[in-house]
N, C-alpha and C positions, 0 to 999 in steps of 0.2 A: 588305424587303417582308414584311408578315404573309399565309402559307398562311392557306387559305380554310374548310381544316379543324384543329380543335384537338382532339385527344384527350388526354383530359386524366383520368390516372389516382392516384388516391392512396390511401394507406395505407403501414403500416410492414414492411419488407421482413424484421423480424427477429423481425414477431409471428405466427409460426404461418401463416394462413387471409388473414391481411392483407394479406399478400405476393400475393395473384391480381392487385390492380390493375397495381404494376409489371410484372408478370411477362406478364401481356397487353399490354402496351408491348411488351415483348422482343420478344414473339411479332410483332407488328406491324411492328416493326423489321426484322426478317428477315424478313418474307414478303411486305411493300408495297413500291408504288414512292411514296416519299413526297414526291414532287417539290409536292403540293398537302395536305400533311397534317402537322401538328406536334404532335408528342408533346409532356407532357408530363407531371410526377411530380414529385409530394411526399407529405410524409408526412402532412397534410391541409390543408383549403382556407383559406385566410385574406381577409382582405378585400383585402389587396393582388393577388390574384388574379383580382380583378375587371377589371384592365386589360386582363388575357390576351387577354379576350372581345372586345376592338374590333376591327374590321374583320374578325369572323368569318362564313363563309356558314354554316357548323353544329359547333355543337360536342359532343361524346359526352364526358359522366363516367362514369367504371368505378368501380365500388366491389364491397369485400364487405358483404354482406348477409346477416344470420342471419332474414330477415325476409323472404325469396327463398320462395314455395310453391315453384319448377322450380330447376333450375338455371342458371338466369339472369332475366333480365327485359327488356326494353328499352321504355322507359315514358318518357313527354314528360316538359319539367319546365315548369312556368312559375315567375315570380318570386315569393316568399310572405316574412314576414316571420316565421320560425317562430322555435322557443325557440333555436335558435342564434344569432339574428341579432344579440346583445349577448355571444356569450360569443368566447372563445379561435381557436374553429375555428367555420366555418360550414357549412351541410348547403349541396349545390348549388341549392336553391331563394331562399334567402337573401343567396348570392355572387352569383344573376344578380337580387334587389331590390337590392344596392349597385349592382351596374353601371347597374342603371336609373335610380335616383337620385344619380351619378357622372356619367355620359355623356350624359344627357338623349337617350337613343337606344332606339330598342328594340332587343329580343334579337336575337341571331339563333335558328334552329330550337334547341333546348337537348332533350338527353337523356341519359336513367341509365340505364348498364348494372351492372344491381347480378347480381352471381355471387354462389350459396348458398356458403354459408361456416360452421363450426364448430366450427373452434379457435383461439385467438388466444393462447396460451400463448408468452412470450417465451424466445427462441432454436429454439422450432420449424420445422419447415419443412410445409410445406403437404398437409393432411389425403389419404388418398387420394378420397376422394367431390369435396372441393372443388379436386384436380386433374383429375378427369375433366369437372367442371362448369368450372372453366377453358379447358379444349379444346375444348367444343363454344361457349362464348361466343367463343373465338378465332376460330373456323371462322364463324361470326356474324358477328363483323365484319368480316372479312377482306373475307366475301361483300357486305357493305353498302357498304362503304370503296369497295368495287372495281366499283362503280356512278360513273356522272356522278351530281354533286350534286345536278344537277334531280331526277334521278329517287328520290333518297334523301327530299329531301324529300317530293317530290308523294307515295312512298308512306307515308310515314311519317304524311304530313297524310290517307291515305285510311283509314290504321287506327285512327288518334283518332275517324275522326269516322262510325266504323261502331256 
């Protein structure tokens, strides 16, 4: 049976700043009760990824982001058919137009949590600024997660539309 929720984090765990996605996983792992919630992780989105999204009540992408003004963000997504949507990997706006034109369904609730990020040098380990921005986006969702789904959405739907 697919959980209701999908958190779904990517990036490369051996480039520096990258490694916040998995690494907020972790952190989820150990401090949720994940009996309605499923991780997930790659090293980024492909179009077969678009299946993940069925039978989901909401789904969160984590990302780094050198493109973050705070240190974090949490911002809706809707489906777009941007400059990824022909190449290799896809931005999560792009992965939920496949699943739309895949599933003939609509989305469920879709959001980025993108963490400030600013080194991506391979065999690094993660900047000290983009670990402190790490832990308060962990402490973020933790607190989100650990809401009933209605009320994740209903608020989430009250700050879109302030």
């Amino acid at each position: 049976m697919t959980k209701p929720i999908l958190v779904f984090g990517y990036g490369n765990p051996s480039r520096g700043d990258d490694a916040v996605s998995p690494l907020a996983l972790d952190y989820l792992s150990d401090h949720l009760n994940l009996s309605n919630i499923e991780l997930l992780s790659d090293f980024q989105l492909q179009i077969e990824h678009a299946l993940d999204l069925q039978d989901r009540e909401l789904v969160v992408f984590v990302d780094a982001s050198v493109d973050c003004p705070d240190s974090f963000a949490f911002t809706p997504l809707t489906p777009a058919q941007d400059h990824s949507y022909t190449s290799h990997a896809l931005s999560p706006a792009a992965l939920l137009s496949v699943y739309q034109a895949v599933s003939k369904q609509p989305i469920p609730p879709c959001f980025l949590l993108s963490i400030q990020a600013e080194a991506f040098e391979l065999g690094t380990g993660l900047s000290e600024r983009c670990a402190a921005n790490l832990q308060q986006a962990c402490r973020f969702l933790e607190k989100l997660l650990t809401q009933p789904l209605s009320a994740i959405v209903e608020r989430q739907s009250e700050n879109i539309n302030r």
